[in-house]
N, C-alpha and C positions, 0 to 999 in steps of 0.2 A: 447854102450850108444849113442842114439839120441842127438846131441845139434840143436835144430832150432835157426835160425837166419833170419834175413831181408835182402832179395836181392832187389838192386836198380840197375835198368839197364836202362844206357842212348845213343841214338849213337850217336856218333862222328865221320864224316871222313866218312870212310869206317867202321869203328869199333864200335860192342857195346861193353859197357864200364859198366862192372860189378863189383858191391862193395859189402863187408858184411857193413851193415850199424851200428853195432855192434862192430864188429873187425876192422873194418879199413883197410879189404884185399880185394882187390882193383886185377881184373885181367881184359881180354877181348877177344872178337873170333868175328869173317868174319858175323857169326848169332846168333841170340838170344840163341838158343839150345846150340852152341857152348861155348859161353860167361857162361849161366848157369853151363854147363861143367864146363867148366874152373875152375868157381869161385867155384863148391865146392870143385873140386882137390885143389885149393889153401887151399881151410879152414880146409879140413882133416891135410893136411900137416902142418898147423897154428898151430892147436889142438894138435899136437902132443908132441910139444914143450911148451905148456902151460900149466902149471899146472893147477889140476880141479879149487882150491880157487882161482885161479885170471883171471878164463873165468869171461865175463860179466855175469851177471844173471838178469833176467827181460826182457819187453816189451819195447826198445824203445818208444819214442813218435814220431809221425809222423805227420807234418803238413805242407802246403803249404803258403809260402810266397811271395808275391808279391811287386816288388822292383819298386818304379817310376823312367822312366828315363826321 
């Protein structure tokens, strides 16, 4: 079974800094390829422990916020 989710990848550091923006699992790697890596090995292994009724289901929303400093 497919689950699609939303990757948000930011770098930090030396690190990009990869999230399910759905799940909340959160991994990272040296480059973007790796980070992506990473983070769906993270969410397979998430998925496994979660039962199917309390995955998320739907489209997050996504929008951009701008903060005054």
């Amino acid at each position: 079974m497919n689950y699609p989710f939303t990757a948000s990848i930011v770098k930090e550091g030396k690190w990009f800094v990869s999230r399910a923006v759905e799940l909340g699992v959160v991994s990272q790697g040296k480059t973007i390829q790796e980070a992506q890596d990473n983070l769906l090995e993270a969410v397979e292994l998430f998925l496994e422990d979660v039962p199917k009724s309390q995955r998320p289901s739907g489209q997050p929303l996504l929008t951009v916020l701008e903060a005054q400093l």
